[in-house]
KOLTORRO-193083 format. One line per field, with one value per atom (N, C-alpha, C): residue number from 1; residue in three letters; atom name; z, y, x. Coordinates in nm, 4 decimals. Example, Ala and Ser with C-alpha at 12.3 -4.5 7.8 and 13.67 -1.06 7.14 Angstrom:
pos [1  1  1  2  2  2]
code [ALA  ALA  ALA  SER  SER  SER]
site [N  CA  C  N  CA  C]
up [0.7800  0.7800  0.7800  0.7080  0.7140  0.7870]
north [-0.5690  -0.4500  -0.3300  -0.2250  -0.1060  0.0030]
east [1.3190  1.2300  1.3200  1.2850  1.3670  1.2900]
END
This chain:
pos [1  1  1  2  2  2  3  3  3  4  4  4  5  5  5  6  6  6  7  7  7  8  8  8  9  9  9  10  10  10  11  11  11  12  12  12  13  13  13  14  14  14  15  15  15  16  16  16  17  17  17  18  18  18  19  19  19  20  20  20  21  21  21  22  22  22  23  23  23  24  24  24  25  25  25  26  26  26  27  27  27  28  28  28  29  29  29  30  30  30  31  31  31  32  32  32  33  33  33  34  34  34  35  35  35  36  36  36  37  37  37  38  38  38  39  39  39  40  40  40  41  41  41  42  42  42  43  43  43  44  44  44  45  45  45  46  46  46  47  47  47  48  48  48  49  49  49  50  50  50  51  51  51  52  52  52  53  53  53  54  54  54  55  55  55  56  56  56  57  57  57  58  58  58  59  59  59  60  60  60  61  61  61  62  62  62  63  63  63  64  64  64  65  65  65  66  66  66  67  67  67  68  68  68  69  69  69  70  70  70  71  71  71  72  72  72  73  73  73  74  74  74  75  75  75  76  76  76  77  77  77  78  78  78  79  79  79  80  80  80  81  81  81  82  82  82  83  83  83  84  84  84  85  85  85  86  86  86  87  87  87  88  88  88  89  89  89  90  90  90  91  91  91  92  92  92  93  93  93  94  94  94  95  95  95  96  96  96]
code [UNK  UNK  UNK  UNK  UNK  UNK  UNK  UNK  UNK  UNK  UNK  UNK  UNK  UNK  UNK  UNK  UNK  UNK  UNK  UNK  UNK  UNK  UNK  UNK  UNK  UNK  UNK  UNK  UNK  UNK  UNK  UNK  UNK  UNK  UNK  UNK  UNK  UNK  UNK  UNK  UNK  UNK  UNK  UNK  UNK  UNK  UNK  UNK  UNK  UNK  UNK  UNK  UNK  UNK  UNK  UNK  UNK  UNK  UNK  UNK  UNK  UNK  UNK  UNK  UNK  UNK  UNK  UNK  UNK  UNK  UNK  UNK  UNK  UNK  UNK  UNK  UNK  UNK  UNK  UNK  UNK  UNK  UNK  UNK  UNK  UNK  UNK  UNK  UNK  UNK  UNK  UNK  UNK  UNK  UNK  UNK  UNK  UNK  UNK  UNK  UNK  UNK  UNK  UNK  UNK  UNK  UNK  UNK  UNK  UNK  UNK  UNK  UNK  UNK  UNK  UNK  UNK  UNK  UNK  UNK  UNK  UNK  UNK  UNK  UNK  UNK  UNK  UNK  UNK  UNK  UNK  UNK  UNK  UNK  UNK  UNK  UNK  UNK  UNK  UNK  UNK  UNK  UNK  UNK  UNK  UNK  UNK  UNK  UNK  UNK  UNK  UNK  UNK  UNK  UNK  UNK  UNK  UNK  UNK  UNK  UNK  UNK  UNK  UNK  UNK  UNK  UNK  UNK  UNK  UNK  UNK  UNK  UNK  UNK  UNK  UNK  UNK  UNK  UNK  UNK  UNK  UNK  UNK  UNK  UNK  UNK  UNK  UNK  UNK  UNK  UNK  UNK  UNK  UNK  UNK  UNK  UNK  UNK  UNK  UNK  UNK  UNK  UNK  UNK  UNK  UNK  UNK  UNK  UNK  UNK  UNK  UNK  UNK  UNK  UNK  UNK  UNK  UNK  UNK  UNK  UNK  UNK  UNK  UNK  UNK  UNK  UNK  UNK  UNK  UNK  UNK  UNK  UNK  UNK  UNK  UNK  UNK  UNK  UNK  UNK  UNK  UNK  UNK  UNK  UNK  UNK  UNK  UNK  UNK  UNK  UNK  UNK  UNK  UNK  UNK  UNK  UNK  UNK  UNK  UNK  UNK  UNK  UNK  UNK  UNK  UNK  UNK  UNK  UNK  UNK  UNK  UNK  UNK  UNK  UNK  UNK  UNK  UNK  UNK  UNK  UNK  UNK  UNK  UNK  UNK  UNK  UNK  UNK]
site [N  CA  C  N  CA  C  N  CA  C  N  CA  C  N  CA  C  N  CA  C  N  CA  C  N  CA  C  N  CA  C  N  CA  C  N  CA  C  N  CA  C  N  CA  C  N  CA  C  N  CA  C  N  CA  C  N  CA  C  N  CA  C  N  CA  C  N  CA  C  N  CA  C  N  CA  C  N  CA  C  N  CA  C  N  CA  C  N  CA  C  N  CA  C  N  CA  C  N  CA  C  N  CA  C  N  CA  C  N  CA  C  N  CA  C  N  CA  C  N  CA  C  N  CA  C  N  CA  C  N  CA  C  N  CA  C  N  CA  C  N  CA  C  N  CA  C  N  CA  C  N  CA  C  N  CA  C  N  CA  C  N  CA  C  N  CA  C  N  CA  C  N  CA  C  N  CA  C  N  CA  C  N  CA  C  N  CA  C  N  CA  C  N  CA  C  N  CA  C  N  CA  C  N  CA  C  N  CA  C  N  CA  C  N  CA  C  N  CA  C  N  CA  C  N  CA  C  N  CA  C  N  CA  C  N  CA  C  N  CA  C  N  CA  C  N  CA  C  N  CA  C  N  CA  C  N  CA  C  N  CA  C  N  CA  C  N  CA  C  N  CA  C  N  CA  C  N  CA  C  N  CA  C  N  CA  C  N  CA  C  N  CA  C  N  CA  C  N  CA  C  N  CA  C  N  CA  C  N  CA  C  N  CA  C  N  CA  C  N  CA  C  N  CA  C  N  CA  C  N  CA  C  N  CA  C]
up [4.2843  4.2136  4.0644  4.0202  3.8557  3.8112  3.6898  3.6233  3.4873  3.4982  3.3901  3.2552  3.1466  3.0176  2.9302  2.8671  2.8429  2.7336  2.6539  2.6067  2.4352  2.3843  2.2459  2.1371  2.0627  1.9907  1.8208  1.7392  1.6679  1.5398  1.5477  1.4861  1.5114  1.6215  1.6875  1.5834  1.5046  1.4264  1.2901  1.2422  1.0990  1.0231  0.9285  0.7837  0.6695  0.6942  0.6332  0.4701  0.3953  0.2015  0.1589  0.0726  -0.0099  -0.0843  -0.0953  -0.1711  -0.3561  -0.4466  -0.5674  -0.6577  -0.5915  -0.6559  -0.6276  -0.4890  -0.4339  -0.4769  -0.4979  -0.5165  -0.3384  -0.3445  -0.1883  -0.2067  -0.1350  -0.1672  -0.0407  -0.0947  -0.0380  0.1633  0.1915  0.3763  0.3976  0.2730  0.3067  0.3287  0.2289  0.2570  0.3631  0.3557  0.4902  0.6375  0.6816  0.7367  0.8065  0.7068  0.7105  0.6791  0.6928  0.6694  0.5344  0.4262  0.3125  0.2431  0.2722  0.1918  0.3475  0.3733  0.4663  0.4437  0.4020  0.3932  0.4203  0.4606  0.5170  0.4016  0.4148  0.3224  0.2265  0.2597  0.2337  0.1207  0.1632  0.1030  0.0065  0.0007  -0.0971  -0.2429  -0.1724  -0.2517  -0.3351  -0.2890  -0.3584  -0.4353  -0.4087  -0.4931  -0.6275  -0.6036  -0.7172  -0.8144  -0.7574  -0.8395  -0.9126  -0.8696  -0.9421  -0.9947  -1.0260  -1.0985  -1.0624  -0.9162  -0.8460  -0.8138  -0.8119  -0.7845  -0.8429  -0.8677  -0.9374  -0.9049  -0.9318  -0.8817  -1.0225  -1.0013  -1.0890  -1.0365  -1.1586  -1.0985  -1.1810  -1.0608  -1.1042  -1.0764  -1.1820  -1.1925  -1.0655  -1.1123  -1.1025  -0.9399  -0.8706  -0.7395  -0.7148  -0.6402  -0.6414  -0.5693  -0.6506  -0.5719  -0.6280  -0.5532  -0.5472  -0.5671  -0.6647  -0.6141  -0.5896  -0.5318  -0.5040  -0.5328  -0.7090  -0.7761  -0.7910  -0.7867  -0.7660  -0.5953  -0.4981  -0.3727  -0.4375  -0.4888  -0.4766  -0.5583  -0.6822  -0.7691  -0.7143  -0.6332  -0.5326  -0.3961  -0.3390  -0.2502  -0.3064  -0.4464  -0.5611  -0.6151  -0.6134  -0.6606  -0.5785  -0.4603  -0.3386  -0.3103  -0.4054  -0.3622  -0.4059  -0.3262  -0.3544  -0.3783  -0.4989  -0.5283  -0.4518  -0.4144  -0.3177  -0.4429  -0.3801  -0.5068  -0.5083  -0.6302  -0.6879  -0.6008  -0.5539  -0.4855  -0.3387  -0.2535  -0.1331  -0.1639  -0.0473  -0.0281  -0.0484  0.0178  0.0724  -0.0620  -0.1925  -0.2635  -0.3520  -0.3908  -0.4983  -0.5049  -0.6322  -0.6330  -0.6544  -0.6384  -0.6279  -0.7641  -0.8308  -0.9564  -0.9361  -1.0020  -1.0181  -1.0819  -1.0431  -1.1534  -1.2323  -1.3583  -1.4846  -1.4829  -1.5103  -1.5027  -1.6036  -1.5943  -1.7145  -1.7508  -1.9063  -2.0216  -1.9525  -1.9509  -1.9496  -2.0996]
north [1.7172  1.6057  1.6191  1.5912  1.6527  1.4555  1.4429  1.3748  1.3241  1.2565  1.1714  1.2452  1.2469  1.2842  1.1565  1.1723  1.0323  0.9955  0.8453  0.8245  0.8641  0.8905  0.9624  0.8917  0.9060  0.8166  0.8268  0.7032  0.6616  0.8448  0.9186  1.0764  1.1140  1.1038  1.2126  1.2060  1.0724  1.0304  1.0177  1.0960  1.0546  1.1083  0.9831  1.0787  1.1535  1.3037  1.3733  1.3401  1.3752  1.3235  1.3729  1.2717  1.3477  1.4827  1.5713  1.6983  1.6114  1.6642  1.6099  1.6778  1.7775  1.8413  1.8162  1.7369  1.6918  1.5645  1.5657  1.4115  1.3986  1.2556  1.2187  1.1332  1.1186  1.0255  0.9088  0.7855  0.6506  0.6713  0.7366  0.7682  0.9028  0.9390  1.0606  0.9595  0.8591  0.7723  0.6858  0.6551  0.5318  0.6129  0.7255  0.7947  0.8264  0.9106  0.9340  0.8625  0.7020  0.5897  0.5623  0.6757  0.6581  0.5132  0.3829  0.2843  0.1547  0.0681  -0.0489  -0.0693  0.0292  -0.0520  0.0083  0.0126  0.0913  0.1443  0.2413  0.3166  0.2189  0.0939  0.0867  -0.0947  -0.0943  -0.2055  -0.1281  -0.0337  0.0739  0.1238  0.1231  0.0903  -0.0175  -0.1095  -0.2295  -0.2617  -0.2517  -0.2610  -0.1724  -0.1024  0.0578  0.0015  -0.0637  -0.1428  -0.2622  -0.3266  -0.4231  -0.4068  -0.2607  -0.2388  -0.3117  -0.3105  -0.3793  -0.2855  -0.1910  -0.0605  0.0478  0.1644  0.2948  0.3562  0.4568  0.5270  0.6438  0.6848  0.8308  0.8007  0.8153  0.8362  0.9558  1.0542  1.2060  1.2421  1.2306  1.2706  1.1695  1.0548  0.9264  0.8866  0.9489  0.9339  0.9126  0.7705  0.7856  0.8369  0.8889  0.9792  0.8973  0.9248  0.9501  1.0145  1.0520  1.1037  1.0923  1.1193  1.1147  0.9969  0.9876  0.9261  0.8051  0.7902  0.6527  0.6151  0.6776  0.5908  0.5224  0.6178  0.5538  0.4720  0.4376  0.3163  0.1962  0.2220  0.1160  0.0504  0.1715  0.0925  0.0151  0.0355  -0.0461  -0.1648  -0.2005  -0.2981  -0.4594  -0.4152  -0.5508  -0.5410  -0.4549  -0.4866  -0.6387  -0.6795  -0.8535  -0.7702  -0.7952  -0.8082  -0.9460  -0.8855  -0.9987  -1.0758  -1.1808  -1.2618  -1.2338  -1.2408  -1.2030  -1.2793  -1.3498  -1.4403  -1.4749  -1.5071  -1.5407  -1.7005  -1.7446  -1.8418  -1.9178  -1.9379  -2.0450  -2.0581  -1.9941  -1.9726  -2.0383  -2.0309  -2.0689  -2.2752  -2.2977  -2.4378  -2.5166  -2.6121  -2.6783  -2.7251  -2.7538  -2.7893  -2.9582  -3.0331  -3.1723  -3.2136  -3.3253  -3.3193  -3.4310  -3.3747  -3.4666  -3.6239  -3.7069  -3.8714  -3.9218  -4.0060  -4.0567  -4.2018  -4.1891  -4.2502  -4.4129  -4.5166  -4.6491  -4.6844]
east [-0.8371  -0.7772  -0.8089  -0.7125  -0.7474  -0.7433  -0.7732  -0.8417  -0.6489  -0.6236  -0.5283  -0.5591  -0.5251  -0.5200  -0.6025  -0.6530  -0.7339  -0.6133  -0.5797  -0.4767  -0.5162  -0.4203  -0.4769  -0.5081  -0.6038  -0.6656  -0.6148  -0.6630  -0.6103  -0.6121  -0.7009  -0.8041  -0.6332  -0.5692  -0.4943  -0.3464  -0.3535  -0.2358  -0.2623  -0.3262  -0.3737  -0.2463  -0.2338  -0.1707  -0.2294  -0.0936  -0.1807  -0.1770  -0.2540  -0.2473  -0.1671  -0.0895  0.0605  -0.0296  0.1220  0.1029  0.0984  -0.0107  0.0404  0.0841  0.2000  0.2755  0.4465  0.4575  0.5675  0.6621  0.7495  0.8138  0.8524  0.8550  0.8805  1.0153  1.0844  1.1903  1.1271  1.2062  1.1757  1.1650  1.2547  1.2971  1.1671  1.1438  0.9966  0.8690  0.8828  0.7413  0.7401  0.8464  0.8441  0.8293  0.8269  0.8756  0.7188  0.6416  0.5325  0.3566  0.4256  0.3684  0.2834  0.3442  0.2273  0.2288  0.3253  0.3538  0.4138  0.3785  0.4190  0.5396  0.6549  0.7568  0.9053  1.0058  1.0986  1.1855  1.2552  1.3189  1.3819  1.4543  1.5497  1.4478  1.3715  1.2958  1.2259  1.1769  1.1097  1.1882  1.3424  1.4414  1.4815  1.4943  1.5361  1.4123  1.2811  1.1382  1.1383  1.1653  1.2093  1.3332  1.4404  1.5536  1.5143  1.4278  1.3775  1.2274  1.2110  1.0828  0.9314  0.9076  0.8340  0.7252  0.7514  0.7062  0.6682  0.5564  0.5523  0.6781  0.7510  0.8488  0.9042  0.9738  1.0428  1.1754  1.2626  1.4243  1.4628  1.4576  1.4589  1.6272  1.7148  1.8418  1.9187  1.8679  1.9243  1.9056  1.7898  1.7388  1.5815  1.5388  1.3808  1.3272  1.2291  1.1638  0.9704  0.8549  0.7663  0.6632  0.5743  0.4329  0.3982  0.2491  0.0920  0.0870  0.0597  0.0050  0.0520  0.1892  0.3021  0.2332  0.2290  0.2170  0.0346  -0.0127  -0.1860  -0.1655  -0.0801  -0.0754  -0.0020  0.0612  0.1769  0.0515  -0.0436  -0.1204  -0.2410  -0.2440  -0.3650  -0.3235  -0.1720  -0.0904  -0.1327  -0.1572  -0.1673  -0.3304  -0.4370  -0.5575  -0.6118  -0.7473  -0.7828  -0.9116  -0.9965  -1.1540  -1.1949  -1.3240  -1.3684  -1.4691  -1.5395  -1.5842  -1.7090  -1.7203  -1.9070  -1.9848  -1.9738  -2.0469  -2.0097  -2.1127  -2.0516  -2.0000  -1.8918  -1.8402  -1.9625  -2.0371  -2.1486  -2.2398  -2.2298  -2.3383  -2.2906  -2.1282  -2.0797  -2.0423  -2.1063  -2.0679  -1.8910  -1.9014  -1.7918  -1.7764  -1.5996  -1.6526  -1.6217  -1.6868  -1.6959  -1.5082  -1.4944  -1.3448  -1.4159  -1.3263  -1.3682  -1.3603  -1.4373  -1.4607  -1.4203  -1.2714  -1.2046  -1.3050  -1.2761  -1.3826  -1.3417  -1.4383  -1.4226  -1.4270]
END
C-alpha cells in the first residue's frame, strides 16, 4: 500500500523575483502575482497615474523597481507606541 502524496505546500509556489532588467507588461504581473491586482485594473491605475509604471512606445510596461515602489505605496508604519501606552487627547474646554 503506498502512502497519498502529501498536499503541496505554500515553498512549492513561491514567486520567483522580477528580472531588473525586464519590463513586464500589466497581464505579465498580474499573471505571476507580483502586484494584487488583475491586468486590466493595473491598467486603468497606470491611466490615472495611480501607479509606478513606463509607457514604453505608448504601452505599459513595468520594472522591478516600479512593482517594489507600487508594493511600498499601500505600506502602514505601525505606531511608536503601543496602543495601551499612548494617552488620549483631552478636547479643549470652551472659556466661561
Amino acid at each position: 500500500m503506498t502512502l497519498p502524496e502529501p498536499p503541496p505546500t505554500t515553498a512549492q509556489f513561491e514567486i520567483p523575483p522580477p528580472d531588473p532588467l525586464k519590463r513586464y507588461s500589466p497581464e505579465d504581473v498580474a499573471r505571476l502575482g507580483y502586484m494584487p491586482y488583475t491586468a486590466r485594473v493595473l491598467k486603468e491605475k497606470a491611466y490615472k497615474r495611480e501607479i509606478y509604471h513606463h509607457k514604453d512606445g505608448g504601452r505599459i510596461t513595468f520594472t522591478a523597481e516600479d512593482i517594489l515602489r507600487n508594493s511600498l505605496l499601500g505600506a502602514v508604519e505601525p505606531f511608536s507606541e503601543p496602543k495601551a501606552a499612548r494617552t488620549r487627547r483631552q478636547p479643549a474646554r470652551a472659556a466661561a
